[in-house]
N, C-alpha and C positions, 0 to 999 in steps of 0.2 A: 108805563112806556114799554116794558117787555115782553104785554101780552101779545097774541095774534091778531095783525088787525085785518084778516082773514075772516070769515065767517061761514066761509067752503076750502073744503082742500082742491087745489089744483089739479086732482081728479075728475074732484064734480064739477069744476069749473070746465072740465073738457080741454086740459093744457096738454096734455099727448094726443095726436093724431097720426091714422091708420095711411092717409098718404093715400098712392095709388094702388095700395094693397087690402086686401080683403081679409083678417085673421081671426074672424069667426070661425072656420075650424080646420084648426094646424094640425097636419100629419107630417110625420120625419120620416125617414127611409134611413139606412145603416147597416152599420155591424155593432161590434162590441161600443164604440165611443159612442155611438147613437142611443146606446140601452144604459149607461152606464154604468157599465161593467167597470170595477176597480180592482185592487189587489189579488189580482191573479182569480176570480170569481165575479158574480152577479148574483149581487146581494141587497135586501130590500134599501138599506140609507145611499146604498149609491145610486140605483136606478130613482130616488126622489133627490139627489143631488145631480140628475141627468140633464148636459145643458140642454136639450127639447124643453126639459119641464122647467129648468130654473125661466127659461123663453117665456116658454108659456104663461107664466105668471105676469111676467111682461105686457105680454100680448091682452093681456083682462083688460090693459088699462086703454088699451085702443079697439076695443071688439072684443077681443078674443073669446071665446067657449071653454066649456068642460075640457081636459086635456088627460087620456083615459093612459094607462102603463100596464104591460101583461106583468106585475109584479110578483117577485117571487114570492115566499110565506118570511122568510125569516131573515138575519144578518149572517149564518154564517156562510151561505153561497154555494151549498155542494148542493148535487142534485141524486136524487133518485128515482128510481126507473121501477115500476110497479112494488114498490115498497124496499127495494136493496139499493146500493148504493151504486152508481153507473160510475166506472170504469172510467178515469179523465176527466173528470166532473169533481176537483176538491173541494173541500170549503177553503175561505179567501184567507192570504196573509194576514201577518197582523207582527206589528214589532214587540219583540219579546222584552217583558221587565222581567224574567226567570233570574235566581241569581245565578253566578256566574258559574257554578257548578253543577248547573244544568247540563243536562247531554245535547251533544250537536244534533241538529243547527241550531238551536234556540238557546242560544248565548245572548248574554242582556245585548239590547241594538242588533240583533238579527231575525229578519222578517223568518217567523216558520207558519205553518201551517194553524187554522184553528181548530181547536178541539170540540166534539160535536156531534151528533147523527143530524145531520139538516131533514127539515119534511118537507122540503120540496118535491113533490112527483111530478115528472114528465107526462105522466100517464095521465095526470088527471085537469084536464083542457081548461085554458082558461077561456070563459063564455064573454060572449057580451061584446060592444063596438069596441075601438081601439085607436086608440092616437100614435102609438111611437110600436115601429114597424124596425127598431135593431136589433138585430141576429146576430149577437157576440161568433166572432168563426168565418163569419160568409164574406166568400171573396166575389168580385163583381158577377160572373157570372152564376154564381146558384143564388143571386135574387130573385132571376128567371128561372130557375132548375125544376120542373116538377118533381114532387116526392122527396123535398126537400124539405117537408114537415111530417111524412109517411112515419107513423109511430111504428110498426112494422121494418123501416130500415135502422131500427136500433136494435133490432137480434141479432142485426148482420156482423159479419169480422172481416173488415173492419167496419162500422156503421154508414150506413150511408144515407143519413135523416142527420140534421141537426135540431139537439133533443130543445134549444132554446127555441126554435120555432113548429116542434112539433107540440109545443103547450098553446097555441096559439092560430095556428093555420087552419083556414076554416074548412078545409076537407084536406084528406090525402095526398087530392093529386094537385092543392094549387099552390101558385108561387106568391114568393114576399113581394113582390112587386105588383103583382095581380092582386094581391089584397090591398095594398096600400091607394092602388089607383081607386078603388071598387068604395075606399072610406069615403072617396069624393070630398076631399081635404082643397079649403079657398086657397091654402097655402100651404108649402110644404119646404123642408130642407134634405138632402139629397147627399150624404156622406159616404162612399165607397170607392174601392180601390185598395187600399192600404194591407189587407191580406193577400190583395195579390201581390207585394213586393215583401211586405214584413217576414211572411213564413219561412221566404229564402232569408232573409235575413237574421233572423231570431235562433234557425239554426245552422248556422254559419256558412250558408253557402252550400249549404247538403242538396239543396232541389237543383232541378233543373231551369235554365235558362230559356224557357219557349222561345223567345226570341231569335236567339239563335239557332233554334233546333227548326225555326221557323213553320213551327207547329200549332194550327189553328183550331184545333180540333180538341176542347176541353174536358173533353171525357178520359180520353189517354192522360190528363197531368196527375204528378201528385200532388199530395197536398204543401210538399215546399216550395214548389216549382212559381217563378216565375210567370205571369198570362201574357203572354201573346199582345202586342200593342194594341192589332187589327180585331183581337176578341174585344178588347179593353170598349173601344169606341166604337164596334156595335153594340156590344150590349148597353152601353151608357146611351149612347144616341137614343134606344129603343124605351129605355128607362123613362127618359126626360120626357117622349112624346107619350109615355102611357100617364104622368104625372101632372103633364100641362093639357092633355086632351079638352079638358071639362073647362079650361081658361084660366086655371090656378096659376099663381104667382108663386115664386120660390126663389131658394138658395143654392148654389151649387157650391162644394167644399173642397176645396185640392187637398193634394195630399202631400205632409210633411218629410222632408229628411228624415232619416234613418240617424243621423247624427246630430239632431235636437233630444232626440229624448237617451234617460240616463242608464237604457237598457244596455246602448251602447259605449257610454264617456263617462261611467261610474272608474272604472278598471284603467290607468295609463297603461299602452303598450310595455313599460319599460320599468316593471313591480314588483322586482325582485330584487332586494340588496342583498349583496355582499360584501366581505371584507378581501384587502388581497390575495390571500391565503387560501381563503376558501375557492375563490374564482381560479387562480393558480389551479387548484386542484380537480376542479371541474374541466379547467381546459386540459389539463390531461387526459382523464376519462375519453375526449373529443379530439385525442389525436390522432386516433387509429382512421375515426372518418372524415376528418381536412385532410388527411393526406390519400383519403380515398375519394373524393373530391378532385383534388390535384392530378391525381391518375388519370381520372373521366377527361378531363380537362384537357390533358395532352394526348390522350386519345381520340379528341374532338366528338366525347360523346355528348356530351355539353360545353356550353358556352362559358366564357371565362366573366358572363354579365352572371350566369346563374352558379358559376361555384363561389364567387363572391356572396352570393345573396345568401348562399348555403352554409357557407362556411359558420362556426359557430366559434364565439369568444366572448368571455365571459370578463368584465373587470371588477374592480374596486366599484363601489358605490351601487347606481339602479341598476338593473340588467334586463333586455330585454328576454321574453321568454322564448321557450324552445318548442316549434310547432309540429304538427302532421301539415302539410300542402302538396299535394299531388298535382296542382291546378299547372307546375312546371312541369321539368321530364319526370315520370314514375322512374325513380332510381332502384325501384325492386328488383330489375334485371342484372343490375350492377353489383347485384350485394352489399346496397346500401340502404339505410332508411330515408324513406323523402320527408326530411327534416329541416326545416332554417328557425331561425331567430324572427322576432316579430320585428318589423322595421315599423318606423314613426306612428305613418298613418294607420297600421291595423289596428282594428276595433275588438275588447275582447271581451265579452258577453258576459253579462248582470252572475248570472247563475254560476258561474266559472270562480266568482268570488271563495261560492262554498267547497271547493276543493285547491285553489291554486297555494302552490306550497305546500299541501301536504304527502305523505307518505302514496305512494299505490300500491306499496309492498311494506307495510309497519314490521319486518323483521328486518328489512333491507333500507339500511337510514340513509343510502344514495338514490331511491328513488322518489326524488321530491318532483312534485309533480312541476313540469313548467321549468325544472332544471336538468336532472338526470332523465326524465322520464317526459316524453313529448307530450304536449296537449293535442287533444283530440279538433278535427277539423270543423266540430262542431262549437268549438270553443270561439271561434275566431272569424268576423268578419275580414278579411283581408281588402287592401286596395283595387286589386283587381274585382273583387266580387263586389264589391261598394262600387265600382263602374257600371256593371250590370244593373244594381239598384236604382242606380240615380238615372240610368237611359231610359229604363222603362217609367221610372216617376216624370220625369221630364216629359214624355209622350203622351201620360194617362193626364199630368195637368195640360197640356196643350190641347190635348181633346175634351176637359172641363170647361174651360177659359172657352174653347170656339163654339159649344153648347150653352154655355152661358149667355154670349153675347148672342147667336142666332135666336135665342128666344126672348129675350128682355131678363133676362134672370139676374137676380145679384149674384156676384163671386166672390167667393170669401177665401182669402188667400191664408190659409193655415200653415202654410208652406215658413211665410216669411212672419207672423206672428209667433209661431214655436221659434225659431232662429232666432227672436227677440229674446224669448227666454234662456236660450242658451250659452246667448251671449250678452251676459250682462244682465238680465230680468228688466222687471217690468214692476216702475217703481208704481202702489198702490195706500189708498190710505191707512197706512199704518204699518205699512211693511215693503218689500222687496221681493216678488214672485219671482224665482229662477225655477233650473230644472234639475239643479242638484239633486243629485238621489239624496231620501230621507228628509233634508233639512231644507227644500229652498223653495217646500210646499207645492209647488204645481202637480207632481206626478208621486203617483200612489206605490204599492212596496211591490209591485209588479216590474217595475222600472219603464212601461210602456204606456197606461192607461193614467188617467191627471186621478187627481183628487179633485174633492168636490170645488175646493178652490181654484183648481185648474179648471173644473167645470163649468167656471162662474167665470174665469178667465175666457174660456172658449164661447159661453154663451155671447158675450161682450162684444167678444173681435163678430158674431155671424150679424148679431145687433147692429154693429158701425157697418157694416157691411148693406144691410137691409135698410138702411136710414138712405146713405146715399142714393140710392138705386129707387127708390122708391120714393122717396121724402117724405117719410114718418120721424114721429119724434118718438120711436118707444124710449124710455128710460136705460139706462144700461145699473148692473145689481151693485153693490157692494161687495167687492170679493174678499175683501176681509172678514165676512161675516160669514163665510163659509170653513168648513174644516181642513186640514192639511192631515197629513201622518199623525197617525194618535197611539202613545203608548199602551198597550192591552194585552193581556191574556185571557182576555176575556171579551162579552159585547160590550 
């Protein structure tokens, strides 16, 4: 009675169907999420834990084809450039079992670097057809960028080739988008955006605001800056029709909060304790500038909204930290430093972990960083710069959503999917997906990029997405059968 009374798997029975979609041969478009880039690198088990490919396996069972990856050679994810090692290119995190007498940062539970020479060369082309089209780096408009695989703009200072798609770009001068169209893909999924608001992001607000600079013209940005809403949704527009020309059916993917993943909600604003005594002591030190502060104040050089916000007290218990923000009045004129305290909402970046509290002056035991000694403005997303972020995400998904719908396309809302993680997770068989840094498995030691189980997560949500829209049954994976964070010193 408990054998199969089956005699075909539901496969060969033909139980998954393709719907009004075609997925005989899927091409992706992207950046890093699209290549599966993880822990701070692109490394061979992530780009095979890439939700395209976890997809694509999928897709076998309703059509689908071969589903080709410009893979790199190895796992530890640095790259090199005619045989040395390219400058910005490290190999991928990995959390440290060192014992605890290890030299910093590789303290047991702290992601460091992997140790390694990688043989991956940029220099040496990867040949042959191609299915996933992510450019870890590329913000919406150098999809289109000619010379944006130019192995030649890697001798530049600064470079101006991105070396993951100078392994791959079928001549010099063409673009990631011009190839991907050219694959002539039945179907395809479409993920960008997100380096245009992250980079401002990730360095706390250091770029520029295009938006406000109201500046169309993407040659002048840098690379932290902000894109322009008006470039966002031409080049997206332009995107979509070079991808759907040939009658291809796809996916269109928004883009996520800045405040779902644990780049930014590892770190509470408020991460310093003291005892009375000690805080006593500090606010001392900080009396000579509250009451220079006070000064400004009744000299109506500032406002009495912004020397409150300045002013600096330190108590008993949390305390929040001590910033650089110039984004108010520059107090330099005043003979002051432009300094306040982190209030609730700012956000205070992954990386900042490895110095906050400590010494900047190890002979001088009051300059702890984030008390005596300000963090840097790169430290710190702030409320006002999180405003910036979230206008222009709000605009680039408002111009997915109205592309999506003008062509038939699915939308896959990432946006409110990651939210799910964040708040609360997303219960699965056998566990509880959040986005806890380290422990709640969605996201890798990078604090921005998922793990494979996050990849399995994201394949899922583009799946329920493509089902509706289309009315296929592809299967959705198991994501418990994918990996999270792994302890290593090793591959």
């Amino acid at each position: 009675s408990c054998e199969n009374e089956f005699e075909d798997s539901v496969e060969d029975a033909g139980f998954y169907t393709a719907g009004e979609a075609d997925f005989s041969k899927f091409v992706t478009v992207g950046n890093s999420l699209t290549s599966g880039y993880a822990d701070n690198a692109l490394y061979l088990e992530g780009q095979e834990n890439s939700f395209p490919n976890i997809m694509a396996q999928q897709f076998e069972l309703v059509g689908g084809g071969e589903f080709i990856q410009p893979l790199v050679n190895d796992n530890l994810g640095g790259l090199l450039f005619n045989g040395a090692p390219l400058a910005g290119f490290p190999n991928r995190f990995v959390l440290s079992v060192l014992p605890a007498t290890a030299t910093l940062p590789a303290r047991p539970g702290t992601p460091t670097v992997l140790n390694g020479t990688p043989t991956t060369d940029v220099a040496d082309k990867f040949m042959g057809p191609l299915n996933n089209y992510g450019v870890p780096g590329a913000k919406s408009f150098e999809l289109g960028a000619p010379g944006y695989g130019n192995v030649a703009g890697l001798a530049t200072n600064p470079i101006s080739a991105n070396p993951y798609f100078v392994r791959f770009a079928s001549s010099p001068s063409s673009t990631v988008i011009a190839d991907a169209a050219a694959a002539g893909g039945t179907f395809f999924t479409l993920w960008i955006g997100n380096n245009d608001i992250l980079s401002y992001a990730t360095s706390g607000g250091s770029g520029v605001d295009q938006n406000a600079a109201n500046n169309i013209n993407p040659a002048t940005y840098g690379p932290r800056d902000i894109t322009d809403d008006a470039v966002f949704a031409q080049v997206m527009t332009g995107y979509v029709a070079a991808m759907t020309a040939n009658g291809a059916k796809g996916a269109l993917i928004n883009i996520p909060d800045v405040t779902s993943i644990p780049f930014f909600t590892s770190i509470p604003a408020n991460p310093i304790p003291l005892d009375a005594t000690t805080a006593a002591g500090v606010n001392m030190a900080y009396a000579q500038y509250n009451g220079g502060l006070r000064l400004a104040e009744a000299g109506s050089l500032i406002t009495t909204a912004e020397r409150v916000a300045r002013t600096i007290n330190f108590v008993a218990g949390a305390n929040f930290v001590v910033i650089t923000d110039v984004d108010l009045t520059n107090l330099s004129a005043l003979g002051l430093p432009s300094i306040r305290q982190t209030a609730p909402g700012d956000l205070i970046t992954l990386p900042t972990r490895t110095i906050l509290g400590t010494l900047a002056d190890p002979s001088n035991p009051s300059s702890v960083r984030g008390v005596g000694v300000a963090l840097a403005n790169a430290n710190v997303l702030t409320v006002r710069e999180q405003a910036r972020v979230t206008a222009a995400q709000t605009a680039y998904n408002a111009t997915i959503a109205s592309l999506a719908q003008a062509n038939g396309l699915a939308l896959v809302d990432a946006r409110t999917a990651l939210q799910g993680l964040a708040q609360g997770g997303v219960r699965f068989n056998g566990g509880n997906l959040t986005s806890t840094f380290g422990s709640g498995g969605a996201f890798s030691l990078d604090g921005v990029h998922p793990t494979p189980r996050g990849y399995a997560f994201t394949a899922n949500t583009i799946i329920d997405a493509i089902n509706a829209t289309y009315g296929s049954t592809i299967p959705k994976v198991d994501i418990g059968n994918y990996k999270t964070v792994q302890l290593s010193n090793g591959l």
